[in-house]
N, C-alpha and C positions, 0 to 999 in steps of 0.2 A: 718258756712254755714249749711241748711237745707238740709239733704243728699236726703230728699224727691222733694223740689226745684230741684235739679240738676238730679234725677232719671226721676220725669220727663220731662227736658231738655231732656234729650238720646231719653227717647222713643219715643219724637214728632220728633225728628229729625230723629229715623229711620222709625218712621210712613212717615214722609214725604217721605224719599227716596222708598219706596214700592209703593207712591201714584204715581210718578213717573215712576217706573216702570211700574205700569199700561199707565200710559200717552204715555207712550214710545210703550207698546204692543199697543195701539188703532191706533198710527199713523202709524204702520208697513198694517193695513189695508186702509188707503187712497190713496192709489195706484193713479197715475197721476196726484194727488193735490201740487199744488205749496206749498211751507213750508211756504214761504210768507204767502199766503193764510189762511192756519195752524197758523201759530205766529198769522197774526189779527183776528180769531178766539178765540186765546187764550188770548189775551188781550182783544177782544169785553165780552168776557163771563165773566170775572171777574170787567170787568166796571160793567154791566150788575148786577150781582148777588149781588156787592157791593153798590151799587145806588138803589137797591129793597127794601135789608135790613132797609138802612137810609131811604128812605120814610116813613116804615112804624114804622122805629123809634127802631128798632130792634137792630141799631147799632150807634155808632155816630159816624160821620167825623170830627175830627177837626186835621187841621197840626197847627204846634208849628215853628218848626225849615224846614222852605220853601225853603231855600237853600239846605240845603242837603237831602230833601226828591225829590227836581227835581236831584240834582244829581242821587241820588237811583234810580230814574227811571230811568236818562238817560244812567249810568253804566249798571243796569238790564236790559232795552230794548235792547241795544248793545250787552250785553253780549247773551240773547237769541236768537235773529236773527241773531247772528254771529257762533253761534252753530248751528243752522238751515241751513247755508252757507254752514258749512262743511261738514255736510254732506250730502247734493247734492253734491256738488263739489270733496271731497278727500274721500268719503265714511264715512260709521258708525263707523267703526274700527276706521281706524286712527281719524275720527271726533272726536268721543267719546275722545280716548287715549289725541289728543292734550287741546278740552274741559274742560275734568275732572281734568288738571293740574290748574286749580280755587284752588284750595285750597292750596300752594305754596302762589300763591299769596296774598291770602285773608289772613295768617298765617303773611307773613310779614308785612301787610299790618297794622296788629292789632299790630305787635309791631313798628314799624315808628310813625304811626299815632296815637295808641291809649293805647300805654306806654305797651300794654301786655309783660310778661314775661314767655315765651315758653321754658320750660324742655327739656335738651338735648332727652333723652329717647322720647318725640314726636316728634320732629324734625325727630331721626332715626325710629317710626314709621309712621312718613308720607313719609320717601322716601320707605321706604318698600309697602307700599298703591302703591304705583307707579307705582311699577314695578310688582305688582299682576295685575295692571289694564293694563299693556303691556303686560303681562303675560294672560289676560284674550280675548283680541283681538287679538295676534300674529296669531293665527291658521286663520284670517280670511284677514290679511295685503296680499296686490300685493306686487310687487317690486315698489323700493324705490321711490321718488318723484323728477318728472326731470319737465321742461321748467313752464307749464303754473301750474302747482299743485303748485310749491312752494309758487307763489301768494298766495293762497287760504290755506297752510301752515300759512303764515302771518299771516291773515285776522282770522283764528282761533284762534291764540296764542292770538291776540288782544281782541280777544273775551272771552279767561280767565282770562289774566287781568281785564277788565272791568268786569266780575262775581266777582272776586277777590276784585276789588274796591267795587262794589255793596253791598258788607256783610260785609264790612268794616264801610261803611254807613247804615248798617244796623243796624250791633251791636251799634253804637251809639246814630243814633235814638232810639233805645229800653229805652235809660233817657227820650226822650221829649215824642214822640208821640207813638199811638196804633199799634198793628198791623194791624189793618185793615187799616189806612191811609197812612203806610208806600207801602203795597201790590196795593195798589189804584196806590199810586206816580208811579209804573211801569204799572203798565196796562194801565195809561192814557198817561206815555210817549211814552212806547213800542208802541201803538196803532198809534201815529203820526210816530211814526219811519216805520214801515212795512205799513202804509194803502196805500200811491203810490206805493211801489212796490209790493204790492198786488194785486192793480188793472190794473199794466202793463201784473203781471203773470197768471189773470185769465182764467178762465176754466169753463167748464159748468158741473157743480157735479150734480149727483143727490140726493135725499133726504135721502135717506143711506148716503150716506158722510157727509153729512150735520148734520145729528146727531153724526155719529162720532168725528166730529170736534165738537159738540156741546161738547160727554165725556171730548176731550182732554179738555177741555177751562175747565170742571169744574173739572176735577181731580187737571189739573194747579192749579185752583185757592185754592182748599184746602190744597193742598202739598206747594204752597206759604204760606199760611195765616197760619198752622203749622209749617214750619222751621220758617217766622217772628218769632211767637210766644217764637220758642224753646230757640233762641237766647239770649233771656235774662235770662237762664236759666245753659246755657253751653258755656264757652271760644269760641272764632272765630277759634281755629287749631281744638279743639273736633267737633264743629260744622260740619266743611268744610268737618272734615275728614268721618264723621260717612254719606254724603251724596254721600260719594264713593262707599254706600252701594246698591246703584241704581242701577249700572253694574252686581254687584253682582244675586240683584232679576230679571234681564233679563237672566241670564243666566239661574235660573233657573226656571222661567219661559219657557225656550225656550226647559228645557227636559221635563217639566212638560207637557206642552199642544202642543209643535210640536213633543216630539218624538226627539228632538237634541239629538246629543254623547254629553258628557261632557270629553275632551282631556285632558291630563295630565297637559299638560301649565294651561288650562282653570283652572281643579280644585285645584291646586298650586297657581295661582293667585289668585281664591276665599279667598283660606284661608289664605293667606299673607295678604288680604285686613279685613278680618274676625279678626283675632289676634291683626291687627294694629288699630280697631274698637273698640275694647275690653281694648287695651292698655291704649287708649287715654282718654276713658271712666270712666277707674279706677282714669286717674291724674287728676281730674276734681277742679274748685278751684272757689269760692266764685262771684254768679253772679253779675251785675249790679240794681242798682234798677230802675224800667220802671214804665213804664205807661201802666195798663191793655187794 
């Protein structure tokens, strides 16, 4: 293996999770916009940005394997509107915590489905990831979840399965097709998925917002079309796990430019997650061959 190939796999992948974190800080400013709203924003802008390119010939579309690149979308679209759910519904905290457990799944999912063979040592680095990112929202949990929240418990958990699923069909796709038409296959699903209930949930924004939701759509779309990319680069448990790094750059984010305390939980989980990022990093092991 090319230690150059897989170095940079890591870095696209914690570039992505930073691009992320900004996506994440943009949407803390659209105050009264429906998420709905938001998600087909962020599928509209990477149709959008991805269809420009290919006019002008910049890019090329072509899908190989059409079956699992609609799954990809339909796991991806689900998976992000279903994180979108939670937290309206059960808050950021616990959204985020139940969310972020994608990579659990996405790790089994690579060895079921796609024969990987996962080192005990990251298996106990990603339950450690875990519990840093429990550790990193506990200061901000209510009490516990009674009648109509556990719904909406569900409905999340479901929601990391199908991220889980999503990058499972992702790492696979990286033999047939590009990243840019793997990235496509969700934003044209996601986009059918959220655009009624976008238009049940709408709201009269103003042209501030409007560009807001313009950033989130294009941050989305480079922090997608960078982890696609990384994927062929670094295992499905390295992947998942190095995009735990997301929570991480909100947090600091959140001392950096609001002035937050950083609590003892909080920077105890950072660095459980930070350690466990670094761990999985080092086991890195001979990528796939893809499709540029």
């Amino acid at each position: 293996m090319k230690t150059s190939h897989y170095l940079r796999g890591v870095l696209g992948m914690s570039g992505s999770a930073v691009l992320f974190s900004g996506m994440a800080l943009l949407i803390s400013y659209a105050e009264g916009v429906s998420f709905f709203t938001i998600a087909l924003f962020r599928f509209i802008i990477g149709l959008g940005i991805l269809t420009t390119l290919a006019i002008f010939r910049q890019i090329r579309l072509e899908f190989n394997n059409r079956l699992l690149l609609f799954l990809r979308g339909l796991f991806g679209g689900i998976g992000v509107t279903l994180f979108y759910l939670a937290i309206v519904k059960i808050g950021i905290a616990k959204g985020t915590v139940i969310s972020n457990t994608f990579p659990v799944f996405a790790t089994l999912g690579g060895v079921l489905f796609l024969k990987d063979r996962v080192r005990p040592l990251v298996w106990l680095s990603l339950g450690f990831s875990l519990i840093g990112l429990a550790l990193l929202t506990r200061s901000t949990w209510s009490s516990g979840f009674s009648g109509e929240n556990d719904l909406w418990v569900v409905w999340a958990s479901i929601g990391a399965v199908a991220g889980g699923a999503a990058i499972v069909c992702v790492k696979r796709l990286r033999e047939t097709d590009t990243s840019v038409s793997i990235f496509l296959s969700q934003s044209l699903i996601g986009f059918w998925i959220v655009l009624v209930p976008a238009g049940l949930t709408a709201s009269k924004i103003g042209l501030g917002i409007v560009w807001i939701m313009v950033g989130v759509g294009a941050l989305a779309t480079l922090a997608q079309l960078l982890m696609t990319w990384s994927f062929a680069h670094v295992p499905i448990s390295t992947g998942s796990l190095l995009s735990l790094l997301t929570p991480v750059c909100n947090v600091i984010l959140g001392v950096l430019l609001f002035k937050e305390t950083l609590t003892t939980g909080e920077a105890i989980g950072s660095a459980l997650i930070l350690l466990a990022c670094a761990v999985v990093a080092v086991l890195g092991k001979e990528p796939i061959a893809v499709r540029r």
